[in-house]
VOPAGU-2260 file (C-alpha; in pm, 1 decimal, decimal comma):
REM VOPAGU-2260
SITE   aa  ch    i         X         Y         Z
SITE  UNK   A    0    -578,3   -1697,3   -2783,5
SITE  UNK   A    1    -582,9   -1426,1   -3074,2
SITE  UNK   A    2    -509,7   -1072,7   -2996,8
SITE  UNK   A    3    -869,3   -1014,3   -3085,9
SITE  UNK   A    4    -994,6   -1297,6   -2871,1
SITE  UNK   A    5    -806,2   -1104,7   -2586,9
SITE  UNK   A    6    -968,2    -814,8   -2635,2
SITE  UNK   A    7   -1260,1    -935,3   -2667,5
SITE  UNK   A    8   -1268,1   -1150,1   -2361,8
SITE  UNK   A    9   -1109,1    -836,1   -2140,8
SITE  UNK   A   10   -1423,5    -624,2   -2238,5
SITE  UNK   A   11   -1669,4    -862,4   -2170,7
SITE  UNK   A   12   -1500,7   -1015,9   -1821,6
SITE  UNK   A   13   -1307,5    -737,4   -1712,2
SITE  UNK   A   14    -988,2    -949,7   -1683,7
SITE  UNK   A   15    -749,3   -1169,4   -1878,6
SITE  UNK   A   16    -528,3   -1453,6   -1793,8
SITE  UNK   A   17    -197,6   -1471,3   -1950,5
SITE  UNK   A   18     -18,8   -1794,2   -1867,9
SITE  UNK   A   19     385,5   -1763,3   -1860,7
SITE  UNK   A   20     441,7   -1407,8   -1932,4
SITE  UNK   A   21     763,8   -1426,8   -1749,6
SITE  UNK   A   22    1031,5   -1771,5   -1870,8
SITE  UNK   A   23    1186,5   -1923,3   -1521,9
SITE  UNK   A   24    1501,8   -1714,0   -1504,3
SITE  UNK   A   25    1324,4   -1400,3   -1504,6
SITE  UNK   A   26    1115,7   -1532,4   -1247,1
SITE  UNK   A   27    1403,8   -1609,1   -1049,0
SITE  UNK   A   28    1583,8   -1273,3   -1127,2
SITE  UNK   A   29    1283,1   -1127,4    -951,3
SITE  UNK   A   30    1244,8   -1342,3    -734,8
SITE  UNK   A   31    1633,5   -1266,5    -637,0
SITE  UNK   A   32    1548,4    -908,5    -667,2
SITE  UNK   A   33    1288,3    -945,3    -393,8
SITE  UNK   A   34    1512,2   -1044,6    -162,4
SITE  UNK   A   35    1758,1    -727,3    -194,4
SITE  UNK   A   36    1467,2    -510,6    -157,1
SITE  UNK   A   37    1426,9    -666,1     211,7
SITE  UNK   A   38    1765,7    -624,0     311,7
SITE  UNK   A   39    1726,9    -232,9     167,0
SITE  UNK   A   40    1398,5    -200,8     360,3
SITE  UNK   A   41    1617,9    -327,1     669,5
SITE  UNK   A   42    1834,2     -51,0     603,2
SITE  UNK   A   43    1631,2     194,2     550,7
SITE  UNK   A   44    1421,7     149,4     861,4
SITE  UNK   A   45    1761,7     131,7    1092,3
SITE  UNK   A   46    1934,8     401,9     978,6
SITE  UNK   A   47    1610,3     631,2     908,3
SITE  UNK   A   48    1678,0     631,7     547,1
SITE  UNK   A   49    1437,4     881,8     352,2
SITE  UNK   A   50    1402,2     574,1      96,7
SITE  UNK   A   51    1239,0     388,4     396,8
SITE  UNK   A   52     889,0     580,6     253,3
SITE  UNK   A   53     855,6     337,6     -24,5
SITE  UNK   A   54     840,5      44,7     209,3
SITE  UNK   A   55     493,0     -33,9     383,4
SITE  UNK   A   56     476,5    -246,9     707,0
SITE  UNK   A   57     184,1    -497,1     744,6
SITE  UNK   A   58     -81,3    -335,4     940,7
SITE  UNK   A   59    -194,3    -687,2    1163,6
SITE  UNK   A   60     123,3    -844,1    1179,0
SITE  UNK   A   61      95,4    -751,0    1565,2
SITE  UNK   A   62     523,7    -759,5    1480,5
SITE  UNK   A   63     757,7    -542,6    1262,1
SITE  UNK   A   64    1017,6    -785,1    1193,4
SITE  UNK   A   65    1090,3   -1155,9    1134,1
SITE  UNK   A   66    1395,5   -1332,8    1167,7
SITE  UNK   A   67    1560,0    -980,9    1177,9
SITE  UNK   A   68    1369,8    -840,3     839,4
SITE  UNK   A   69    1088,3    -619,7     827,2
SITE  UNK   A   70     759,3    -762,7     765,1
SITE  UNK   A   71     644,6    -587,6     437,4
SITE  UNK   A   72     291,4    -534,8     264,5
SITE  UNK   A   73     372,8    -387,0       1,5
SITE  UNK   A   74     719,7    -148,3    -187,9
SITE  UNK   A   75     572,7     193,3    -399,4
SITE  UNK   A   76     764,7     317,0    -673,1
SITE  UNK   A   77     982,5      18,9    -759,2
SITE  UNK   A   78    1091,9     148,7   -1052,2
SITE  UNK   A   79    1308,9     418,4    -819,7
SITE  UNK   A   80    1474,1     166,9    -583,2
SITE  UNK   A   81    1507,8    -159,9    -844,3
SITE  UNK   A   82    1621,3    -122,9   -1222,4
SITE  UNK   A   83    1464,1    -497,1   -1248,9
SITE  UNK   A   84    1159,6    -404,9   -1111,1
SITE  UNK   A   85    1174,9     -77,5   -1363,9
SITE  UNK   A   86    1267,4    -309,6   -1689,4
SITE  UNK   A   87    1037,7    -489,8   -1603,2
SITE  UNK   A   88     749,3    -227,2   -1637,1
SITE  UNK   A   89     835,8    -244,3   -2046,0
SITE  UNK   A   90     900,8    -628,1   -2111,1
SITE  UNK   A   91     785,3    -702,8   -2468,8
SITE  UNK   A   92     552,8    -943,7   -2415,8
SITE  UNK   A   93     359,1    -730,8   -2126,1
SITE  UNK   A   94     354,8    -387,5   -2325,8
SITE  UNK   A   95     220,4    -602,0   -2666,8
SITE  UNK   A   96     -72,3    -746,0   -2424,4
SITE  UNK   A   97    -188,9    -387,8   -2311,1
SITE  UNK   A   98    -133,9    -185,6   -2592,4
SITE  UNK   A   99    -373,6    -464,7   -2761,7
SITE  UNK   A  100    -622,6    -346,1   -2475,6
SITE  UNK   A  101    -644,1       5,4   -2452,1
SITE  UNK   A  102    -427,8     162,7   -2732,4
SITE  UNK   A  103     -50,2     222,0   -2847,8
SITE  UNK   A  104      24,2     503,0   -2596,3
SITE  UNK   A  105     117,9     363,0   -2257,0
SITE  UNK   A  106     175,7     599,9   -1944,4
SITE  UNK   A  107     302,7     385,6   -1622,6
SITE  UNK   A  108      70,6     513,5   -1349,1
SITE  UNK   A  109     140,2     292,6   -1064,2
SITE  UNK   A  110     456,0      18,7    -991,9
SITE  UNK   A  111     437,7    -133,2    -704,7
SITE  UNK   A  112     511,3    -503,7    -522,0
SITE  UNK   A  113     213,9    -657,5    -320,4
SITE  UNK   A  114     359,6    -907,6    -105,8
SITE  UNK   A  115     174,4   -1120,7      78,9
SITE  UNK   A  116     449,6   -1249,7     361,2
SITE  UNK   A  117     437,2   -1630,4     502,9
SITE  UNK   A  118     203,0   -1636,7     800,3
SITE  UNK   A  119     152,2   -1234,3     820,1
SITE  UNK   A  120      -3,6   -1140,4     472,5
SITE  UNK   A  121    -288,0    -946,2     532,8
SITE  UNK   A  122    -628,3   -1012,9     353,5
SITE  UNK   A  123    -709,7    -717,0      53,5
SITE  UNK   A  124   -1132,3    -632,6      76,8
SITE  UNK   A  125   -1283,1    -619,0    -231,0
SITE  UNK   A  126   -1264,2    -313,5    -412,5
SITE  UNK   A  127   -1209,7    -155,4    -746,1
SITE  UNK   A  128    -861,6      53,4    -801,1
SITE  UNK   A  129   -1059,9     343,0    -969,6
SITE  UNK   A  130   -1252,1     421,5    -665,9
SITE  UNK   A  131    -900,9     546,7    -500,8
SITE  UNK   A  132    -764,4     664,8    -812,9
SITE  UNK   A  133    -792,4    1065,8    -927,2
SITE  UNK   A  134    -804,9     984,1   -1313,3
SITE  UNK   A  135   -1052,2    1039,6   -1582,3
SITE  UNK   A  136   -1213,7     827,6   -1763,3
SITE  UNK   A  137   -1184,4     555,6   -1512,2
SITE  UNK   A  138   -1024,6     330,3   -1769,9
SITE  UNK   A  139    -614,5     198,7   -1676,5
SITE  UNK   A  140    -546,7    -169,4   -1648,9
SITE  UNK   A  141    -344,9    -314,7   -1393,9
SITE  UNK   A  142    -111,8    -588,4   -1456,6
SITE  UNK   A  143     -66,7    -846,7   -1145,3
SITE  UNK   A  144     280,8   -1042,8   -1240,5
SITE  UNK   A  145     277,7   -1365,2   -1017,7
SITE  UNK   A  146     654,7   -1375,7    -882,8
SITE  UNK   A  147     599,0   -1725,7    -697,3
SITE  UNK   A  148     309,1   -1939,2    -712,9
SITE  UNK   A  149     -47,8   -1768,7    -605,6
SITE  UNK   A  150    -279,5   -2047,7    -483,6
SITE  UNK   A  151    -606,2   -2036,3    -294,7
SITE  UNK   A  152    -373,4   -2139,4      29,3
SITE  UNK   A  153    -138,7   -1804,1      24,8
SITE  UNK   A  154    -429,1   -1529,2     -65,8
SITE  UNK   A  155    -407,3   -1533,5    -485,6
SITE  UNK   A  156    -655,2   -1302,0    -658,3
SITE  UNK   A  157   -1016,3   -1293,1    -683,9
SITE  UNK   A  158   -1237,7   -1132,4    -888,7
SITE  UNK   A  159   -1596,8   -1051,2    -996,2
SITE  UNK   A  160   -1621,4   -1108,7   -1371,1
SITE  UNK   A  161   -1789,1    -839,4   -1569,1
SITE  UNK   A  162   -1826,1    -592,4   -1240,7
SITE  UNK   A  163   -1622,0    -330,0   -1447,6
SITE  UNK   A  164   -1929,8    -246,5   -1624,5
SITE  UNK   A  165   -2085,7    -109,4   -1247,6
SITE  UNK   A  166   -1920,2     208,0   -1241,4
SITE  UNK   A  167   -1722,8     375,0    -998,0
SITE  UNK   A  168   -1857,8     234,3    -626,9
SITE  UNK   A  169   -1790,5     294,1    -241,0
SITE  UNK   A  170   -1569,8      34,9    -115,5
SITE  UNK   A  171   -1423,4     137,8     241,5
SITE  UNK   A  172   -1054,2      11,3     379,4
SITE  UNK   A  173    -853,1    -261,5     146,9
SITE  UNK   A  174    -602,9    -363,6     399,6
SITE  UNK   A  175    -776,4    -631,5     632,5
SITE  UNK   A  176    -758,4    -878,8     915,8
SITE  UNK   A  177    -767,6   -1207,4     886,2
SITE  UNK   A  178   -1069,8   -1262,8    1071,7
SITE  UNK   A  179   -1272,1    -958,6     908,9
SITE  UNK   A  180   -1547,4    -980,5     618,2
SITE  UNK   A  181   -1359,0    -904,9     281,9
SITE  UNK   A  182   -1670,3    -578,3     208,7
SITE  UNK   A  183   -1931,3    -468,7     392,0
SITE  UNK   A  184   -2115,1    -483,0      90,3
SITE  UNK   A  185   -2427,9    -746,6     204,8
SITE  UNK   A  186   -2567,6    -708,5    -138,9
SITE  UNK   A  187   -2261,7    -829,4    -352,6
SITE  UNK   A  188   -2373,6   -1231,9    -419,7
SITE  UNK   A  189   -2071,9   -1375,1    -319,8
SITE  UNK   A  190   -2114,5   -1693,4    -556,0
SITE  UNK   A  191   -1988,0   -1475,8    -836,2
SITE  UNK   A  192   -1613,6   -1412,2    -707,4
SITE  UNK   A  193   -1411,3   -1649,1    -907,4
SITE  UNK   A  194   -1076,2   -1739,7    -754,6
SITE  UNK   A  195    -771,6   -1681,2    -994,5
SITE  UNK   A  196    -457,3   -1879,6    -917,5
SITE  UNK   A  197    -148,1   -1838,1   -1103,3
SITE  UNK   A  198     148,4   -2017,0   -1181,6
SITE  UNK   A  199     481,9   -1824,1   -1127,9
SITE  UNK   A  200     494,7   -1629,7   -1420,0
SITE  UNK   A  201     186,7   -1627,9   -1505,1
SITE  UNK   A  202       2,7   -1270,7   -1516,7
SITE  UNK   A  203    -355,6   -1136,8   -1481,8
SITE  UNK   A  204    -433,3    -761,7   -1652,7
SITE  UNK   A  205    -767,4    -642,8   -1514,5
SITE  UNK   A  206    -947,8    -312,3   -1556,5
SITE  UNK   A  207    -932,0     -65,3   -1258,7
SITE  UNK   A  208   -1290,7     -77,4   -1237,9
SITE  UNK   A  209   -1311,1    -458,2   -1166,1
SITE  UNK   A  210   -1388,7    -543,9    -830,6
SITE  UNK   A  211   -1090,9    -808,5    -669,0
SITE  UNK   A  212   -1014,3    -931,6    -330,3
SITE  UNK   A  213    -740,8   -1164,7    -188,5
SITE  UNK   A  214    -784,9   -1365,2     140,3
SITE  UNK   A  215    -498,2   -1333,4     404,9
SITE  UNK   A  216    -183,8   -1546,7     338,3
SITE  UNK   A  217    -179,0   -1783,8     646,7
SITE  UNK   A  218      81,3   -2024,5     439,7
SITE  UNK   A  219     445,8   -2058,5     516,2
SITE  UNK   A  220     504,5   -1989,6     104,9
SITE  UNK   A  221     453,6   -1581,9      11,5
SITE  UNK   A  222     271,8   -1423,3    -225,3
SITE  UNK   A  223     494,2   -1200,6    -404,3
SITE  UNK   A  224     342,3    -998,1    -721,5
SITE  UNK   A  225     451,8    -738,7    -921,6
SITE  UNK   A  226     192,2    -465,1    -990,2
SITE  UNK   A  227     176,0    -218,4   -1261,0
SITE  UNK   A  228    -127,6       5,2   -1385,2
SITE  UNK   A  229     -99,2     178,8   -1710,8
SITE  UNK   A  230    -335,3     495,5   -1810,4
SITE  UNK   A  231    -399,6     519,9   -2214,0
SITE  UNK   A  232    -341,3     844,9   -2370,1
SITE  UNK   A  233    -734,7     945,3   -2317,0
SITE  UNK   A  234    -716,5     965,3   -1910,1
SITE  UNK   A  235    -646,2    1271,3   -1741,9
SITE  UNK   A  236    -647,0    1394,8   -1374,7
SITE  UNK   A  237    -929,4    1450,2   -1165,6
SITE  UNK   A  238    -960,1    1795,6   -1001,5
SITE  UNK   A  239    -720,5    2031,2   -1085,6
SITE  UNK   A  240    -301,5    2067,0   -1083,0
SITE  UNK   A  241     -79,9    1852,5   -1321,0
SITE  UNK   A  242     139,9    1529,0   -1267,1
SITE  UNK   A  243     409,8    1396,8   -1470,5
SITE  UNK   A  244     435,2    1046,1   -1561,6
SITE  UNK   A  245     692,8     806,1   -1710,3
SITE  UNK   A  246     618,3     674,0   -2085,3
SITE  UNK   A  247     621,2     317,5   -2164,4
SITE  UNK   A  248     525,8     324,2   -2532,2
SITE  UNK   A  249     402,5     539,2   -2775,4
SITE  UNK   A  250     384,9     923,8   -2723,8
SITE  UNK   A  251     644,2     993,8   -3024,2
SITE  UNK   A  252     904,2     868,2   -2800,7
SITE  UNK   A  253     886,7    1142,1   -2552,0
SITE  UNK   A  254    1034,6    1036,2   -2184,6
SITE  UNK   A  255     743,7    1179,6   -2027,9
SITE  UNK   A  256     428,3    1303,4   -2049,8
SITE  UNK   A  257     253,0    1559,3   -1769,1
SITE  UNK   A  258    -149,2    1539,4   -1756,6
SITE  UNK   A  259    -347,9    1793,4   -1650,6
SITE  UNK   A  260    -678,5    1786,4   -1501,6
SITE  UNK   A  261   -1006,8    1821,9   -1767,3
């Protein structure tokens, strides 16, 4: 697919599949990676580290730990605990993609890791990202790295093509039990969610206005993804105050760049 075709095909859907954004080593490098961040979230919870903040438990795992490590949903901020995970954020091949979507000038909003665990990964109800997010125009894309394989089996991504063009909606809570509707929503046709499995690797950029769920991963093989959003140089804050985030491209090279609210 042409850079054009790309663009082209993220307007209209809302989404684009990138197959094998990541070779195997770097897969297993954060794959690897992965597994220290467990044994620091162990850490962290026993000794009452302040670092233990960027590590969230999974709400309906009726548990906190299993076989001795903490039984994580999800790790904020990577980019301060993991200089993988932070590298990561500016690989070549991923900053190319997005600066072909929404412009040279890159600001890293969000980096997180959504992990679905074996047997404990919570379902995610549908929702779009901009409906939590304070920004202005609603207009980032999110970047879902698959870190092992995502199947139907351990809760990969799903999506409702072209639902960016709705607008900003009501979506209620995204964490979810397993035995719990996915949205409240009776009038979303549910024949239009198109499942979206991924190879390890393999990537899926989306805008933070398209709605996506995930079911609950009930598998013994986790779901491991690593999730950046990126805000081009046109967004600013909602409200009022300032905040300060870290360039990825563009900018004239600066480090950082604060936004301020309209």
């Amino acid at each position: 697919m042409t850079c054009k075709e790309q663009k082209h095909n993220f307007e209209r859907d809302g989404y684009l599949v990138v197959e094998n954004l990541l070779s195997a080593g770097e897969v297993e490098t954060c794959q690897s990676e992965v597994h220290r961040l467990h044994e620091l979230a162990t850490k962290c919870f026993e000794n009452d580290d302040p670092r233990r903040g960027h590590f969230q438990l999974e709400p309906y795992a009726n548990q906190e730990t299993h076989h001795g490590s903490p039984i994580l949903r999800k790790i904020e901020q990577t980019g301060n605990l993991s200089e993988v995970f932070f590298n990561l954020a500016q690989h070549p091949d991923l900053v190319k993609t997005v600066q072909n979507l929404i412009g040279e000038d890159l600001l890293l909003f969000r980096s997180t890791l959504m992990l679905k665990p074996a047997l404990f990964g919570s379902a995610h109800g549908l929702h779009q990202d901009s409906a939590y997010w304070p920004m202005d125009p609603p207009a980032l894309v999110s970047v879902s790295i698959a870190l092992n394989d995502a199947t139907p089996e351990n809760g990969c991504f799903k999506v409702i093509p072209k639902s960016h063009l709705w607008g900003v909606q009501e979506w209620g809570r995204i964490a979810r039990r397993n035995d719990e509707p996915l949205t409240e929503r009776t009038e979303i046709d549910q024949s239009e969610v198109i499942t979206v499995p991924l190879s390890a690797g393999s990537t899926v950029l989306f805008h933070s206005l398209l709605a996506h769920e995930s079911e609950a991963n009930l598998s013994p093989h986790p779901r491991n993804t690593a999730l950046y959003a990126y805000c081009p140089s046109r967004v600013r804050l909602k409200g009022s105050g300032q905040r300060t985030f870290r360039v990825v491209a563009g900018f004239s090279g600066k480090s950082e760049v604060a936004l301020t609210s309209r």
